[in-house]
Each structure stands twice: as C-alpha cells, then as structure tokens.
C-alpha positions in Angstrom: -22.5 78.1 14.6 -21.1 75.9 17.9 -24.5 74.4 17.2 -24.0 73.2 14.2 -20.5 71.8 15.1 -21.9 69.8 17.6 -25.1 68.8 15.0 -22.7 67.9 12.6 -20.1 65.9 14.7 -23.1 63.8 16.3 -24.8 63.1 13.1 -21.2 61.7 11.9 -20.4 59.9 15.4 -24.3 58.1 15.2 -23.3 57.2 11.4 -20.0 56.0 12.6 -22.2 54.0 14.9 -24.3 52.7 13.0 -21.7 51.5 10.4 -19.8 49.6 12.8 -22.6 48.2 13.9 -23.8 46.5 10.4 -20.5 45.1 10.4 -20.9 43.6 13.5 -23.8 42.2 12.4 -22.1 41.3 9.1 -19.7 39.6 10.9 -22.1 37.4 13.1 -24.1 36.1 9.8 -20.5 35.2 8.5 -19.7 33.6 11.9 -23.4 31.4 11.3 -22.9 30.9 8.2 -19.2 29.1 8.4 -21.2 27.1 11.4 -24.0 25.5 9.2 -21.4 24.9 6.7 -19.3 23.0 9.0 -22.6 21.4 10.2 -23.5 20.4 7.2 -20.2 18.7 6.0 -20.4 16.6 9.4 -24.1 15.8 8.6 -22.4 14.6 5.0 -19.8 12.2 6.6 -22.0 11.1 8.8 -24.3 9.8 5.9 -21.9 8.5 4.0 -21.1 6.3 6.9 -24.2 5.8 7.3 -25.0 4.6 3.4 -21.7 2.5 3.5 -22.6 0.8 6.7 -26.0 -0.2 5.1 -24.3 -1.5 1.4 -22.3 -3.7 4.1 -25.4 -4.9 6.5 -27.0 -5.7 2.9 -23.6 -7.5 1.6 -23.7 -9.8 4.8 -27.1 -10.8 3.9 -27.1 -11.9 0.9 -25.8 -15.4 0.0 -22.1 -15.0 -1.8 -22.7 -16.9 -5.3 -19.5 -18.6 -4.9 -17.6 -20.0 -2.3 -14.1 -18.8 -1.1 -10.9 -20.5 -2.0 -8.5 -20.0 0.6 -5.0 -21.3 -1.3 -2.3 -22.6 0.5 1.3 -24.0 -0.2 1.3 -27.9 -0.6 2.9 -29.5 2.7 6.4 -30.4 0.5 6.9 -26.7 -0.3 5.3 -24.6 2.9 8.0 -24.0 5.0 11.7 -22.8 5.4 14.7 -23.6 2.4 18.6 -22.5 2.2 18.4 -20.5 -1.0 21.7 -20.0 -3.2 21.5 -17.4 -6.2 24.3 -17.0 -8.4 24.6 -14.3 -11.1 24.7 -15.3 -14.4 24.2 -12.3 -16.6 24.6 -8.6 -15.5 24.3 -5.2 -17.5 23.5 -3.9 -13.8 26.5 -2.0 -12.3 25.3 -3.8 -8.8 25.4 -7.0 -9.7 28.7 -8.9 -10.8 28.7 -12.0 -12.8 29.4 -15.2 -10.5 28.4 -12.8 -7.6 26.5 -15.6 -5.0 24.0 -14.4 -2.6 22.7 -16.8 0.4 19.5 -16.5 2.7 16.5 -18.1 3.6 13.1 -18.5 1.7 9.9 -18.9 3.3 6.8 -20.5 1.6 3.6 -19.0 3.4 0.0 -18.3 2.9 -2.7 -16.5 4.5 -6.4 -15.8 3.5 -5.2 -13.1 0.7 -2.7 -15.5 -1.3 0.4 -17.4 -1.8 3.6 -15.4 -0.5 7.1 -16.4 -0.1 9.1 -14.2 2.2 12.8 -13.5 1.5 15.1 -13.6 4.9 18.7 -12.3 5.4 20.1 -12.2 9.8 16.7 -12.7 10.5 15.5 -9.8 8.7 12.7 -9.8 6.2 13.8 -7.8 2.7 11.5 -8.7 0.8 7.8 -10.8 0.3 7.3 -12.1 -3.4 3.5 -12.8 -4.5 3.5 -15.8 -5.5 1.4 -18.3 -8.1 1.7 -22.1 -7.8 0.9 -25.0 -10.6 1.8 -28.3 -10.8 4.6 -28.0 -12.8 6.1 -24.6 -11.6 6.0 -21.4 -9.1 6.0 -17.9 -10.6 7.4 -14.9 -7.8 7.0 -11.6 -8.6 8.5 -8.6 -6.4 7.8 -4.9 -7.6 9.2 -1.8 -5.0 6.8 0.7 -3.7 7.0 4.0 -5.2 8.4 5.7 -1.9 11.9 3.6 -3.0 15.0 4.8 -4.3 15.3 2.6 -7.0 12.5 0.8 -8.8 13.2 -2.3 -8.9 10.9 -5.8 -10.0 12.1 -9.2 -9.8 10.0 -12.5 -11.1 11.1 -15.4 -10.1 10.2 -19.1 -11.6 10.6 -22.5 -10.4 10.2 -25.9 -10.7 10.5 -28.8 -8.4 13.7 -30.6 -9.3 13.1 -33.3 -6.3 11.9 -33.5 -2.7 14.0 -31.4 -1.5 15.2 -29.3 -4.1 13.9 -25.9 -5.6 15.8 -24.7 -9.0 15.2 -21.9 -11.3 16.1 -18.3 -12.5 15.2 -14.8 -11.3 15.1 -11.6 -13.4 15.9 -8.8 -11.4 15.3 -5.0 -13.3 16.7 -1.9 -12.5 14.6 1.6 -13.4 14.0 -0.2 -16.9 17.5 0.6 -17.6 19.2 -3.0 -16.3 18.9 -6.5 -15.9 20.6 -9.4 -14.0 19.8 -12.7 -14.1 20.1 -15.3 -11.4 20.4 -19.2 -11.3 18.8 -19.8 -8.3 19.0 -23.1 -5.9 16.1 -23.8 -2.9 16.9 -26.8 -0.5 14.7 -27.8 2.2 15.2 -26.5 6.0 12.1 -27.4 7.7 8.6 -29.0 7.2 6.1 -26.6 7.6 
C-alpha cells in the first residue's frame, strides 16, 4: 500500500510537472508572438515612411503646372498704423456702446498669405487672415476651439486716403451676440 502512495504521489508530482511546463511553453509563444507583432507594426511605419518619402521624391520631379503666387501687401498699406475702434452697436454684455479701444495694426505677409496682426503693450492678441482688392480689405479672426469663448470678428476696409484706413468690424459672441465697431487705421511707419 506505501507503494502505491508513493506511485500515486509521483504520477501527480510528474503531471504537475508537466503542466507547468506547457504553460511555460505557452507563455514563451505568447512572449514571440507580441514580438513579431510589434515587429511587424515598426516594419508598417517604416513603409509608410518609406511610400510617403517616394510620393514626395516623385512630387519634386515633376514640373508644378502652375507657378506660385507669393502675395504681398502693397508698399502704402505693409507696415505699422494707430488703430481707433469705437463701439457703435452692442447686444454683447462686454462691449458698451461708445466704448473706444486703441492699439496697433500690422499689415504682413509671408509665403502662406496676407495677415494683419493686432498689437496691445507690445503684445500680439490676435492675427486676422486677410484678403486684399483694389477697392477694399476683408479680416477675418475665428478663436481656436481650446478658447473660452468662441468668438469671430471680420473686419472690412477701404482706403479713405494715404494715410488713412476706415471701416467696420463685427465681432460675435458664441452665436448668441454682436458688436459692431467703427474702426479708424492711420499710418505709423512705412514698411
């Protein structure tokens, strides 16, 4: 009978064993297999990069159908102007009718576009997009979505003289107000 204890308790302790050891084992082809899978993702990325490097070699060869327009301010407007705006209509809790704000505009340009750049103590607050005519200037100004408040403001102006800038902005509120603005540019500097 002690034999058979001891048969019985090794046949157990040897399939203890070798259970432990298949899940060793099961364990090492799930070690592998997380491996190639993270192989295979780099081999993915490194592809793509790959693919999008050669769309860009083959963009650089071939001849662009048109040319680029780089646009720029005209000489009498690039530069530096005094800027007056005076509130002329409110339904904005903010903004008070008569209220008159001063700082300087900027008129600049770079290879993307036409900007004019708003400047209060030598701050910027705020860069409009900006479209240019013969006859007038459009601004627009919407806030990124990481703001408080959103807020958009178009601005449009004509040339009243050399040195003169006049026209209106319509600032909104979260769609739910809207000031208007008189607003008076005069010339600082030349560009």
């Amino acid at each position: 009978m002690a034999f058979n204890r001891y048969l019985l308790a090794t046949l157990i302790a040897v399939g203890l064993l070798i259970g432990c050891q298949d899940k060793e084992r099961a364990h090492e082809l799930d070690v592998r297999e997380q491996s190639l899978l993270a192989r295979e993702k780099e081999f993915a990325i490194k592809e793509a990069d790959y693919q999008s490097l050669l769309r860009m070699r083959d963009s650089l060869l071939t001849r662009p159908d048109t040319a680029v327009v780089i646009q720029r301010w005209p000489d009498d407007i690039a530069g530096l102007w005094a800027a007056k705006s005076v509130c002329r209509e409110s339904n904005c809790s903010e903004y008070v009718i008569g209220d008159l704000r001063s700082n300087t505009w900027e008129f600049v340009s770079d290879s993307t576009g036409l900007y004019t750049r708003v400047i209060n103590n030598n701050k910027v607050v705020r860069v409009f997009s900006a479209k240019y005519d013969s006859t007038s200037i459009q601004l627009q100004y919407t806030s990124d979505s990481s703001a408080a408040r959103n807020m958009e403001l178009s601005v449009e102006l004509t040339r009243d003289n050399k040195n003169l800038i006049k026209g209106m902005q319509t600032t909104s509120i979260d769609k739910s107000c809207t000031a208007k603005f008189s607003i008076e540019l005069n010339r600082l500097t030349n560009r």
